[in-house]
N, C-alpha and C positions, 0 to 999 in steps of 0.2 A: 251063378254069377260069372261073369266076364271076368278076365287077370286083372284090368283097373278096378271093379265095382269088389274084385278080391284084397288088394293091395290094401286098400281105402278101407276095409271091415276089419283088417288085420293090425292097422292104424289106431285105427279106433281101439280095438280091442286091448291095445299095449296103453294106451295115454288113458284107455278107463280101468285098468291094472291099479297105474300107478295112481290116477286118483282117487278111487277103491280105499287102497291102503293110507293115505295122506287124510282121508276122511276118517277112517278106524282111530288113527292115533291123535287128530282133533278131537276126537268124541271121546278120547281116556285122557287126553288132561283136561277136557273140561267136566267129564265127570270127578276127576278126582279134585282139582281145585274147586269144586262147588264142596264136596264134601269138607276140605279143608277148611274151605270158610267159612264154613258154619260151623267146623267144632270149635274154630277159633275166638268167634263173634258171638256165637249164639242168634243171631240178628238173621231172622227170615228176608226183611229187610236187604241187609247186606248180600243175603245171597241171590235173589232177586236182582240187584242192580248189573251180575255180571250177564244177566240176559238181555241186560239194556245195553250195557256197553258192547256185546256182540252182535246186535241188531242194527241200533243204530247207524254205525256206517256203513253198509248193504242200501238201508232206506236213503241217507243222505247223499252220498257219492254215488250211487248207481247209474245215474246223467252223464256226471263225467266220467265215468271207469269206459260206460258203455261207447262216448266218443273217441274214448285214447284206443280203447280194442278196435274199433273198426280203422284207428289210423295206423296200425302195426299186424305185425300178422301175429292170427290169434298163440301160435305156438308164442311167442317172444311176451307175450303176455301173459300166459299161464306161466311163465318160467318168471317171470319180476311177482305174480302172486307169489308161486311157491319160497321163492329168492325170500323175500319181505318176510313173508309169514313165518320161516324156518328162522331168520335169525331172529325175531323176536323171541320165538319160543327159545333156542341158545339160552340168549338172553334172563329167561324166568329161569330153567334149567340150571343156566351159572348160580343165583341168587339164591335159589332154593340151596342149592352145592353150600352155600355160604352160609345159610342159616339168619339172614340178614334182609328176608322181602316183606316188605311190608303190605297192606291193601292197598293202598295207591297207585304204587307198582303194578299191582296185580294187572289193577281196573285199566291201567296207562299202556300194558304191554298185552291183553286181550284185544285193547281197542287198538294199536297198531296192527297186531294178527288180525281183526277183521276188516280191517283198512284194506290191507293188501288184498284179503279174501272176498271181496266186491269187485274184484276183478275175475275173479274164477268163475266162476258160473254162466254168465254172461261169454266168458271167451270161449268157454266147454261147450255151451250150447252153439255158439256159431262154429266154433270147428267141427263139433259132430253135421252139424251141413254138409261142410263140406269133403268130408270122407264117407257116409254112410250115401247108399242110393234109397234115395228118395222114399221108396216104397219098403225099405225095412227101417225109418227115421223113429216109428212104434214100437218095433223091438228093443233100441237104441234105447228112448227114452226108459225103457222095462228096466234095459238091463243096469242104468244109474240109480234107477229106484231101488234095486235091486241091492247093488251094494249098498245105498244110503241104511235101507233095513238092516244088512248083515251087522254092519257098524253099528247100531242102531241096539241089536242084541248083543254082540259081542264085547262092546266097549264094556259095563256095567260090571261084564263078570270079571273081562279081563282086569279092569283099572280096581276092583278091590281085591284081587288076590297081589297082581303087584305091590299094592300100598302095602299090604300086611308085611310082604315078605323082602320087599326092596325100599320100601322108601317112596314117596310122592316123588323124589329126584330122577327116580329109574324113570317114572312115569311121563315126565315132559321130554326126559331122553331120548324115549323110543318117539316119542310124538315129533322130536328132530328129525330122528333117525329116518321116517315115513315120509317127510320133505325131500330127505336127499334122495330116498328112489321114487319118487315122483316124478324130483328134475331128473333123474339118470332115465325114465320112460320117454322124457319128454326131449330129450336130447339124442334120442335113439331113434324118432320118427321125424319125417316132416309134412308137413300141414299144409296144402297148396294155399295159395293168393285165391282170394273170393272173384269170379268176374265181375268188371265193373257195371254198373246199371245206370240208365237216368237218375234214379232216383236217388242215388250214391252222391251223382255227380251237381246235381242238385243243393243238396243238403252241406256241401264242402263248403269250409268257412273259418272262423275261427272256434275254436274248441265247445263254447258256450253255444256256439251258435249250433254247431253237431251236434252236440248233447240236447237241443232244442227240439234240432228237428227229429230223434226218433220219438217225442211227442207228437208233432206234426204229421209224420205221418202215419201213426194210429186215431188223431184224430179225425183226420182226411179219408178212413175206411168204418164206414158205422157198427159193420159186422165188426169188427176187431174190437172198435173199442167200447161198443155195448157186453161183446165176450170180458174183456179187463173189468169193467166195471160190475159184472156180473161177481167175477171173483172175488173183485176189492169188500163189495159190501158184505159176502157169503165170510169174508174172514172175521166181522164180527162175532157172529154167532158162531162160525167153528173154532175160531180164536179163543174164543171162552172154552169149547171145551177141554183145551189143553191144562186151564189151569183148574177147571171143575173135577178131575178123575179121579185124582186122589183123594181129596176130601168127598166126596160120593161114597168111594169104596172103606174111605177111612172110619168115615160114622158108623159103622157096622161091625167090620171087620180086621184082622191086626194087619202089619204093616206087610209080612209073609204073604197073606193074601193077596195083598195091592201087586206085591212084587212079581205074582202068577199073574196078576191081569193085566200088568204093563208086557210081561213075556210074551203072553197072548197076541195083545197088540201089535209087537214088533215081528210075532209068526205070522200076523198076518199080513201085515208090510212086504215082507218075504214072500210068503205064497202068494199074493197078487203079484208081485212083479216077478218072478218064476212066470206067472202063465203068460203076464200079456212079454215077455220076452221070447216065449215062443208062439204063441199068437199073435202079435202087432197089435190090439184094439179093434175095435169095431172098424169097418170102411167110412164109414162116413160118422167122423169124429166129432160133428158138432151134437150130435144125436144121442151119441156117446155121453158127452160131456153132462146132457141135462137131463136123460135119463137117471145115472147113475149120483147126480149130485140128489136126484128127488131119493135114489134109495139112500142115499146117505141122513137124509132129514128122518125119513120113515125108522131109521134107524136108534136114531138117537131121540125118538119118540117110545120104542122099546127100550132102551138102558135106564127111561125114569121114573119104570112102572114100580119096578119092585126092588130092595133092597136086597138083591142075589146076587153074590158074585157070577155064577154060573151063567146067568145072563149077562151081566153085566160085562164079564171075561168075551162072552158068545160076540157080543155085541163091538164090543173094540175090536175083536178080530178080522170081525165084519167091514167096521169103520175104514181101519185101517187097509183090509183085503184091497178096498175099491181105490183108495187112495194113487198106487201106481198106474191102474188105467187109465184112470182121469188125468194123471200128469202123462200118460204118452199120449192121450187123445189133445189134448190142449198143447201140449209140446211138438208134436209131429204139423199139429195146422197151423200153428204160428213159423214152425222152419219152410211148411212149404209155402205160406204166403208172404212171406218179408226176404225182398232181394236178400244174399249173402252180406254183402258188403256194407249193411245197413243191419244187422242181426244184432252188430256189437251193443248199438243205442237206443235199438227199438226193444231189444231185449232186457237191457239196464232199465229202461220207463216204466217196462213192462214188470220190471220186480219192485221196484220204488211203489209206483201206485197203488200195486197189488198188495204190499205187506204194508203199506201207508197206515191202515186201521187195526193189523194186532197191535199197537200201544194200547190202541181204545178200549179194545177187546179185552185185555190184561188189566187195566185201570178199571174197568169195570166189573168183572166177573167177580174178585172177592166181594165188593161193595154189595151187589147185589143179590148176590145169595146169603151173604150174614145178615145182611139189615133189612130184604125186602122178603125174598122166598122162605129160608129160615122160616121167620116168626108167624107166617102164613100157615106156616103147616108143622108149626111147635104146638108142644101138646096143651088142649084149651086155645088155640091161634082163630083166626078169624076164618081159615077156611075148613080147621078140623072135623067141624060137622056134616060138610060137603063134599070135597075134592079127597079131604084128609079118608074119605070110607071107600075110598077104591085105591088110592095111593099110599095109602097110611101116614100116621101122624109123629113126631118125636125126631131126632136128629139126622137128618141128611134128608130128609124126605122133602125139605126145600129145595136143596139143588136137582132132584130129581123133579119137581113140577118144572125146574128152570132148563133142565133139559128137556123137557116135554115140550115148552114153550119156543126154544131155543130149533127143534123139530119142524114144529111149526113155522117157524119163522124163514127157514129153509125152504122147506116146501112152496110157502106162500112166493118167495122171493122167486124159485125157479122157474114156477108155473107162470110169474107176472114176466119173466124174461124172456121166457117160450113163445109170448103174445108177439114179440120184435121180429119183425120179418127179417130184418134184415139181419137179423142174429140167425136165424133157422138157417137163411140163406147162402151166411158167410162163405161157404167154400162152391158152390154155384157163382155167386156175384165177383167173385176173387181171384181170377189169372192164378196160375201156379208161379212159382218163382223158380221153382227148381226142373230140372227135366227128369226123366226120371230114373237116369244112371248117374253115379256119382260124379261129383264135377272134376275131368280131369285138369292138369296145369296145361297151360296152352304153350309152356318153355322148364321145362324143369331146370334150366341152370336157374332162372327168376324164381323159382319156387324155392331151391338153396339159399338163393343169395337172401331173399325175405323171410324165410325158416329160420 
């Protein structure tokens, strides 16, 4: 690499530091306030609700997060995330200090923190545009995936030795504390001005209307937005499996166990994003994409054969292994085919629509393994005599047809998306947007002044 395509990696590598560590300490107080509230509540229920109120604003603001990012430069953006999201946490941190939070508060100062945090992603992913060169944008993606996993493992162990030995208080402290070197990473680099495009210039307007058009123009590319669409509905079925693992593992086995097979999973998070950050992905990413989502279906046609953890462990690791490809193959083609300066809103659409069906996915997955798959394959059930002699019969052996089915349904879906040409084609039919050394500033005092 050249000194600019150097500069710009070293950028990067300091502003994915700090939000590295900014993700760790989200992920230990929301592990620890989950536990909280359920020993306080008892109420599954209750504790459920703070994944709604953490979701929710990513799905609903995401329109306009992604318009105010493309009209500020993305550093000044991450920095009113982290701003926002740090003094709320204070905020719970004081309270808890106090002895005096009630749930309300909880659910009212998460959903501020994810208010703010619908801006993070969306600006992370268009700044890394614009500092990495084009052709290591797969590494890039690895290496967020990368930390997302570490966080991922670490929180869990970290956030209950804390509680034992400090207090939940310690807990939201450090999760402070992980804000202010975020902004001190973020305040330490600057983030060049995107160049502007037609299509930029095009879409300027009023706020609604910018948030419009990065629908507009995913609609306007069919390869794009048959790829979205492809995801959106795939998140039914993999949507469920999030809340199907435990109770799978739970029918069988104690909670120790589950606890190895969630480890499992989050190793494998890890080790796939470990390789594709030193390998980039496949070259030709769209290839990528629907290969490895067909082995994901295949896969989770294997975890509902048998009531093993060993498989079942095998199998999540698996899951989760491919999980980081797939986000640098899908993430690298959408940075190089959507101008810079249009990444903010096309990127926000692009998570809106995409996560638009885990509610549905969550709403339905208990329902249907307690009331339909269950009693299917409970003992004496209507399929006991048939499906029940190679899957076996008696508890959990429901959610395992519904994973079988759920396999299927994967499969079916990739291979009917595989038929779209114009999906196969997307990076053939699609201009690049980037060149493919990193985009320098064409003034650096302008790149200060907007930094």
């Amino acid at each position: 690499m050249d000194h600019t395509e150097t500069r710009g990696m070293t950028r990067f590598l300091v502003v994915w530091a700090g939000q590295v560590v900014s993700m760790l300490g989200s992920n230990l107080t929301g592990f620890a306030l989950g536990v909280w509230v359920y020993q306080q509540t008892g109420s599954a229920t209750r504790f459920a609700f703070i994944a709604l109120v953490t979701t929710l604003p990513a799905v609903l603001l995401s329109p306009l997060a992604g318009a105010l990012i493309d009209r500020v430069n993305r550093r000044s953006a991450m920095i009113l995330s982290d701003a926002g999201a740090g003094a709320a946490t204070l905020v719970l941190a004081l309270l808890l200090w106090r002895g005096d939070l009630r749930l309300w508060e909880i659910y009212l100062l998460l959903g501020v923190n994810a208010t703010f945090a619908a801006l993070q992603w969306p600006a992370f992913s268009a700044a890394t545009t614009l500092l990495v060169p084009k052709r290591h944008l797969g590494r890039a993606s690895g290496m967020v995936q990368m930390g997302e996993g570490a966080a991922t493992i670490l929180a869990p162990l970290l956030a209950g030795a804390l509680v034992v030995a400090f207090g939940i208080q310690s807990v939201v402290l450090i999760d402070f504390g992980t804000f202010v070197f975020a902004l001190i990473t973020l305040l330490a680099v600057r983030i060049p001005a995107p160049p502007v495009s037609a299509e930029g210039v095009k879409g300027r307007g009023a706020l609604w209307h910018e948030a419009l058009s990065g629908w507009s123009f995913i609609r306007q590319r069919p390869g794009l937005l048959a790829l979205l669409l492809l995801f959106a509905t795939l998140g039914v079925s993999l949507g469920m499996v999030q809340v199907l693992l435990a109770p799978l593992v739970l029918s069988f086995a104690s909670a120790a166990v589950y606890g190895r097979v969630a480890s499992a999973a989050g190793l494998g998070m890890l080790a796939g994003s470990l390789l594709v950050s030193v390998w980039g992905g496949p070259r030709r990413r769209i290839s990528g994409i629907l290969g490895f989502l067909l082995v994901k279906g295949g896969i989770l046609i294997l975890a509902g054969l048998r009531p093993s953890a060993l498989l079942i462990g095998a199998a999540a690791f698996l899951f989760l292994f491919i999980d980081p490809i797939l986000y640098a193959c899908s993430q690298a083609l959408w940075q190089s085919k959507v101008p810079p300066d249009l990444q903010g809103r096309v990127f926000a659409m692009r998570k809106m629509v995409g996560w638009s069906t885990l509610p549905l996915a969550f709403l339905c997955a208990g329902p249907l393994a307690d009331r339909v798959f269950e009693p299917l394959l409970a003992v004496g059930g209507p399929l006991a005599g048939s499906v029940g002699r190679f899957l076996g019969v008696g508890k959990g052996r429901g959610i395992g047809l519904l994973l079988i089915v759920l396999g299927c349904s994967v499969l079916l879906t990739v291979l009917a998306a595989s038929r779209n040409s114009r999906l196969r084609r997307v990076e053939q039919e699609l201009p690049d947007a980037l060149p493919e050394e990193a985009i320098p500033s064409a003034d650096p005092l302008a790149v200060n002044a907007a930094g």
